[in-house]
N, C-alpha and C positions, 0 to 999 in steps of 0.2 A: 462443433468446435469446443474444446477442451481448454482450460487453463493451464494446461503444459505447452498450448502453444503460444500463448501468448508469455507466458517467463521465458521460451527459449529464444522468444524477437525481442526482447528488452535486448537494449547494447549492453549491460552489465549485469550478471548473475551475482555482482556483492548482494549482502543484505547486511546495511547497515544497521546496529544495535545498540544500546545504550544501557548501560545496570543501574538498577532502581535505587542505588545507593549516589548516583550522580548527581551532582546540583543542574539545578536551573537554567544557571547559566551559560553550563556545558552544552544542556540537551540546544539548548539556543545556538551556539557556537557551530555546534554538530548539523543542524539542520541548515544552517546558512552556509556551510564550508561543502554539504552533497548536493545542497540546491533541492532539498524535497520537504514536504510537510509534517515529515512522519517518522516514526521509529518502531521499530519492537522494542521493548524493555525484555533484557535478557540478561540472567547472570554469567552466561557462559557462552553466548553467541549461537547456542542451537534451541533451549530451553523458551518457551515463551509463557513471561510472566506477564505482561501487560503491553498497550500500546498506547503512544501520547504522541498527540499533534499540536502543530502548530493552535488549533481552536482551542487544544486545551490550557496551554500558555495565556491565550487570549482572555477565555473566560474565568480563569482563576486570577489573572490579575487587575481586573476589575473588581472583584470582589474583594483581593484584600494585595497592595501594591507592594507587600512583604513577598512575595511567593517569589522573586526574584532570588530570593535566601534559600530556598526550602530546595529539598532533593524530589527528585523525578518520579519516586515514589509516592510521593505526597501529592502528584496531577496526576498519574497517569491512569487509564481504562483499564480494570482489571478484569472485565466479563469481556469479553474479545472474542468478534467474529471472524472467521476462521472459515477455508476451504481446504480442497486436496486438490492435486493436479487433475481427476478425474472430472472436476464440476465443469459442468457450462457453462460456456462464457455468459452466456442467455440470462441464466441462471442467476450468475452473481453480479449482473446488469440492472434486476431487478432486487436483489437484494441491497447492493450497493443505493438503489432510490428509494426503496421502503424505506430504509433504516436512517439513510442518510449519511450516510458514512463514506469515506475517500478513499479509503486503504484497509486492504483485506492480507493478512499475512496467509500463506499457504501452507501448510504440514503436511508430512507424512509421519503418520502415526502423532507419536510428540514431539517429533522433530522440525523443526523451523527448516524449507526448504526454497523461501520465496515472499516478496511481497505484491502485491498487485494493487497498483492504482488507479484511478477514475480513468486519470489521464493513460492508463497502459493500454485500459480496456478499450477509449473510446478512437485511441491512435489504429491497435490491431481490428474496430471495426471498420475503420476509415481504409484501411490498407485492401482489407478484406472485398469491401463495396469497389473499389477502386479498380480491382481486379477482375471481379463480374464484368464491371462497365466494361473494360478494354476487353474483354471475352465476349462479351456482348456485339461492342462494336466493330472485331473482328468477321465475327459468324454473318453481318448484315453486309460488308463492306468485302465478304470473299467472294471471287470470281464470277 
């Protein structure tokens, strides 16, 4: 199983973004108005320069309760882990727990073409098992 199938079961193919020149407040606003934890930081909506979450709001405003001020630049992860629709779901099941991380943007080439989150991957493996099952308890319960 591929990461192209899990973007094409998401009910929305937007991928919301945010430019690093945004404040704080915005990226706040923006995450509370899609209901998600996450962003890509992009100047152009396909480019990916960075990515900031909710944890990262968190952990810089305990360190200093100014960051409310500061632009999205100034929180956000600029070394970004990254897939392509080819990866396995397997694959970034286990990266997603090594690293610890919630949301994986997807590319092709440098192109921004998706994002993927904990909750995408662990819904399409729920969907997935769900299916077996009822295949399973078809094959036991025919004729």
């Amino acid at each position: 199983m591929r990461i192209s199938e899990v973007l094409q079961a998401k009910p929305s193919q937007e991928i919301v973004t945010i430019s690093p020149d945004a404040g704080v407040r915005e990226l706040i606003a923006t995450l509370d108005e899609n209901n998600i934890g996450a962003l890509v930081v992009s100047s152009d909506g396909t480019t990916l320069e960075g990515i900031v979450s909710e944890r990262d709001v968190v952990r810089h405003l305990h360190r200093d309760g100014t960051v409310i001020n500061n632009s999205v630049s100034a929180i956000m992860t600029t070394s970004v882990q990254t897939c392509d629709e080819d990866t396995p779901v397997d694959e970034l099941m286990k990266t997603m727990t090594d690293r610890r991380i919630r949301h994986v943007p997807v590319v092709r080439g440098d192109v921004l073409v998706g994002i993927i989150s904990i909750g995408d991957v662990v819904k399409h493996r729920i969907d997935q098992l769900e299916f077996e099952r009822d295949q399973l308890d078809s094959y036991v319960h025919q004729g």
